[in-house]
C-alpha positions in Angstrom: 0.0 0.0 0.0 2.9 2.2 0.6 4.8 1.7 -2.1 1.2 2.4 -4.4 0.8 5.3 -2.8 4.3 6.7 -3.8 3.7 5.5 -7.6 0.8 7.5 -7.2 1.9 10.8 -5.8 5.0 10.4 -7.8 3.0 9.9 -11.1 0.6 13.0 -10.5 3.9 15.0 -10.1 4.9 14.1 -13.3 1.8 15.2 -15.1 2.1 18.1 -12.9 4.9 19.1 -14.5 3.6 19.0 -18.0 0.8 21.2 -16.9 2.8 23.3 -15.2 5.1 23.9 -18.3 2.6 24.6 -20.7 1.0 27.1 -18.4 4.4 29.3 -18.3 5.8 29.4 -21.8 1.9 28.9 -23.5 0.8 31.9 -21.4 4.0 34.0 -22.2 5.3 34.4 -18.9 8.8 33.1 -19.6 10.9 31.5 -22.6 11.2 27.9 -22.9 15.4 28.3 -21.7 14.4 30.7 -19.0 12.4 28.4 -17.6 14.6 25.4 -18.0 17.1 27.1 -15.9 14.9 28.1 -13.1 13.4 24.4 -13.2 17.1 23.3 -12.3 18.0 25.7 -10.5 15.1 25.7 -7.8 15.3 22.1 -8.0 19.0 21.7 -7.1 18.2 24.3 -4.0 15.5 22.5 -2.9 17.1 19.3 -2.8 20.9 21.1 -1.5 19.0 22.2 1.3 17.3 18.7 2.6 20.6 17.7 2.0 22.3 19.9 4.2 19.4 19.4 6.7 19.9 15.6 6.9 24.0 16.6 7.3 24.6 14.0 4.3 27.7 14.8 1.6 26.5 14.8 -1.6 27.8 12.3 -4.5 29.0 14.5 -7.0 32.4 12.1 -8.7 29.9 9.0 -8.6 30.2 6.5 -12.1 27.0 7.3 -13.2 26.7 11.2 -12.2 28.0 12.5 -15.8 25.4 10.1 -17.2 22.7 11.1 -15.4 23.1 15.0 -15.6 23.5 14.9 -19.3 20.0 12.6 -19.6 18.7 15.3 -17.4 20.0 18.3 -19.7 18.3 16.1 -22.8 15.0 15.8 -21.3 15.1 19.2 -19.6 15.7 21.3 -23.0 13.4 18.6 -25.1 10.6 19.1 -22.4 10.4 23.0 -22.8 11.0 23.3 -26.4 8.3 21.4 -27.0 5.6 22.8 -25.0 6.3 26.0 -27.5 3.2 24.0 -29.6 1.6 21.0 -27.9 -0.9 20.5 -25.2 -0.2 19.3 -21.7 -1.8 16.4 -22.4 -0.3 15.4 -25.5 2.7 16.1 -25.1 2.9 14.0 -21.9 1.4 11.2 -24.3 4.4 11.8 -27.0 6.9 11.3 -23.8 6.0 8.5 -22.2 5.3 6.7 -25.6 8.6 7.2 -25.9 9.9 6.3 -22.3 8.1 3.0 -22.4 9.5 2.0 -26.1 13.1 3.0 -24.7 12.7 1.2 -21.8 11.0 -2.4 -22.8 14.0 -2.7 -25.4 16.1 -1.8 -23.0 14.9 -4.6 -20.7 15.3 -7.2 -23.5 18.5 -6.2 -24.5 20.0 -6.9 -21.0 17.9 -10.5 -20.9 14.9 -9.1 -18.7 12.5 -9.2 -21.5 9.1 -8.2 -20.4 6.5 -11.4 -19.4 3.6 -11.9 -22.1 1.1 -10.3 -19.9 3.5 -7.0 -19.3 3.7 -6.8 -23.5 -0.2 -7.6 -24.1 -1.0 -4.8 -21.7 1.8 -2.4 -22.8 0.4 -2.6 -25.8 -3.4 -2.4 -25.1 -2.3 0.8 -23.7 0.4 2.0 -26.3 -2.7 1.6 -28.7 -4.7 4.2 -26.2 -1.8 6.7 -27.0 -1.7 6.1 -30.8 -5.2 7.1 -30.5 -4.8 9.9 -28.4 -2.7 11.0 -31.1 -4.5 9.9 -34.4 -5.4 13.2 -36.5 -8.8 14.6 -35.4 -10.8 17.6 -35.6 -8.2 19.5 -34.0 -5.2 18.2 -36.5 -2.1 16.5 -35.5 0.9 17.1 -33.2 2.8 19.8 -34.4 5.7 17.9 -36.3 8.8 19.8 -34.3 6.9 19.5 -31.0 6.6 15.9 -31.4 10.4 15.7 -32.3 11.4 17.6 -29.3 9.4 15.4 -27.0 10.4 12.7 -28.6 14.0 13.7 -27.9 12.9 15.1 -23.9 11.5 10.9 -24.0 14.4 9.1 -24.8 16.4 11.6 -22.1 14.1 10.9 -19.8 13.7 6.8 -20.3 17.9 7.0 -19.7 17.5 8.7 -16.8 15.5 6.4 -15.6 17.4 3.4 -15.9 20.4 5.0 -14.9 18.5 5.7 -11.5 17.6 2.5 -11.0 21.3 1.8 -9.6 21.2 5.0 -7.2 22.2 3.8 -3.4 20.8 7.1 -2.2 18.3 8.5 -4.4 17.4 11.8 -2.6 21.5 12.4 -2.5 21.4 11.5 -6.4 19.2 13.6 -7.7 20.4 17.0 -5.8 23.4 16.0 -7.5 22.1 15.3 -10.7 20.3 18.8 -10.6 23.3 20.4 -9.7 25.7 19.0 -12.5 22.9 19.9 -15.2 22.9 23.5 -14.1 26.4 24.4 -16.2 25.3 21.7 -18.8 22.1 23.6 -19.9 24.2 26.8 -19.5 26.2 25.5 -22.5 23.5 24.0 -24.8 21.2 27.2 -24.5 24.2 30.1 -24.3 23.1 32.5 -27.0 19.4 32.0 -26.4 16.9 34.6 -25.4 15.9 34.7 -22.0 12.8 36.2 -21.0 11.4 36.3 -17.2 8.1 37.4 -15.3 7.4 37.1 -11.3 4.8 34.5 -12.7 6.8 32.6 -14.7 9.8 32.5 -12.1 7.2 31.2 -10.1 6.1 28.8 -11.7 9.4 27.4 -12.9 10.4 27.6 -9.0 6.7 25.2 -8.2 7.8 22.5 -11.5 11.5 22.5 -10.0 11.3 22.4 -6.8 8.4 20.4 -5.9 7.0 18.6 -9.0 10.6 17.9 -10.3 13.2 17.7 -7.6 10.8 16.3 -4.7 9.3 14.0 -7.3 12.5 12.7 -9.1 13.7 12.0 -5.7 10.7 9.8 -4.9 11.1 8.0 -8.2 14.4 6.5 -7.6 13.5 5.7 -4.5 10.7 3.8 -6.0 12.4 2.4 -8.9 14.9 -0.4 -7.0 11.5 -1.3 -5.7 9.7 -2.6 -9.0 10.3 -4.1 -12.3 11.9 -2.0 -15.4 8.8 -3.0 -17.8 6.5 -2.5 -14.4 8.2 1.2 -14.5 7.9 2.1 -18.0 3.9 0.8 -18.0 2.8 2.8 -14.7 4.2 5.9 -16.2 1.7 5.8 -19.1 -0.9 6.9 -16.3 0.8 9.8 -16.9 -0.8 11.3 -19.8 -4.7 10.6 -18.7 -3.6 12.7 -15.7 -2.1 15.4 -17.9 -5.1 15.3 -20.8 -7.5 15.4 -17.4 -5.5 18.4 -15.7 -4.9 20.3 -18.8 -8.4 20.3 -19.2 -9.5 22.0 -16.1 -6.9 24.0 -16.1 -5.8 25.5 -19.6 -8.8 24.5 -21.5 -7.4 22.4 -23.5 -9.8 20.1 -25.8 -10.8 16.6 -24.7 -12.7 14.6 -27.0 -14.6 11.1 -26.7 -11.3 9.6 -28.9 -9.3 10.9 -26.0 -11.6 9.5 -22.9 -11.3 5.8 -25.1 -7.8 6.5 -25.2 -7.9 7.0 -21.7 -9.9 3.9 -21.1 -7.2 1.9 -22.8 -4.5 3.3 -21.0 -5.6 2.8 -17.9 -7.0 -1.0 -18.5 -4.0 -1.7 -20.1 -1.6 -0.5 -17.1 -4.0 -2.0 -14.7 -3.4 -5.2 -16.6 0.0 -5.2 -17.0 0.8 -4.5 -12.9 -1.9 -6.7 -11.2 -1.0 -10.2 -12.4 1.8 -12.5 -10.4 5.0 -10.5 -9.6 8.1 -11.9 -12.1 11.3 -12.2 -10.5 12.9 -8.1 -10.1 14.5 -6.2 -13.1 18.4 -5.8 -11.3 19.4 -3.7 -14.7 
């Protein structure tokens, strides 16, 4: 019960962050790299800070830190970009399309090739997102949107599995924050930066809490469950994003997206409840 209520929280952070990243740069108040940098920046803080608290060192020279920043950078700049054109909801639906693609082949090229029911279900609910995404009333995804997310997926899905191997995720993630701060001032020196009290705000809410808190809870999660088990629950996701960018930005939702949602949802619910296959160690 415990452990499905951290999925849970951690999983509506996620979509939080979608919503909250189309609200800033949709609605003007900051630039895409402007808020980037305040997402990382607020996050590493927040996280320096509980780390100072608990009088823990934090594990900047670690193998996997380089890795792990760098994901962080890709998914970061991907992430932003991309919510220049497409919905919460979608969007979320591009990224965690991607996430669970990446991370099933990921699992079968180390020999921990998902169980028949984990693949059936996956793909009941990879179908809900291909439908989610099929051209409608509204038109497609915006083709460099999709690209971008695309790109913010497969940094994401690496930074993932790389997490799965932290010791001390709350420790691993501060640092991780902290090493992508110079990283995204490299790959976005020379870009406009724009800033509003609003959209500092907001960047400060998706970084600290949303991203930094929620990250943290992830890889404390992830050593906990299976790597196909991962990349399914985190197609919940996008129904939560579709859902919350409704209320909150308006954003259309059709009866093509509540069956979409329908297939998600069975299809994770699926996938998770049969008999537990022996752990993913990748």
């Amino acid at each position: 019960m415990r452990l499905a209520l951290a999925i849970t929280v951690t999983m509506i952070a996620f979509a939080a962050n979608s919503v909250l990243t189309r609200m800033a740069i949709e609605g003007g108040f900051i630039d895409p790299s402007g808020f980037a940098l305040v997402r990382v920046v607020s996050g590493a803080l927040v996280l320096g800070m509980i780390i100072s608290l608990r009088g823990s060192g934090l594990p900047l020279l670690r193998r996997n830190r380089i890795p792990g920043a760098l994901s962080l950078a890709v998914y970061l700049v991907g992430f932003s970009l991309a919510y220049l054109t497409l919905d919460a909801g979608l969007g979320a639906l591009i990224l965690f399309g991607v996430v669970q693609v990446t991370m099933f082949a990921h699992g079968a090229l180390r020999g921990t090739a998902p169980t028949g029911r984990q693949l059936t279900g996956g793909a009941v609910a990879f179908i809900g997102l291909l439908c989610a995404l099929w051209p409608g009333p509204g038109g497609v995804a915006d083709p460099t949107g999709a690209a971008l997310m695309v790109f913010a997926g497969l940094g994401w899905a690496a930074y993932t599995i790389i997490g799965r191997d932290a010791q001390d995720p709350l420790a691993a993630t501060s640092a991780n924050f902290l090493l992508c701060i110079p990283i995204l001032l490299i790959l976005l020196a020379g870009t406009g930066l724009t800033f509003s009290a609003t959209g500092v705000a907001l960047g400060v809410l998706c970084g600290g809490l949303t991203s930094g808190l929620g990250y943290a809870l992830w890889y404390a999660v992830l050593p906990k469950i299976e790597g196909a088990t991962a990349a399914i629950v985190q197609l919940s996701v996008p129904v939560i994003a579709i859902l919350a960018g409704a209320l909150l930005l308006n954003e259309g939702i059709g009866p093509i997206v509540i069956f979409a949602t329908f297939l998600v949802v069975g299809g994770i619910g699926w996938s998770v409840t049969g008999r537990a296959a022996p752990a993913d160690r990748s």
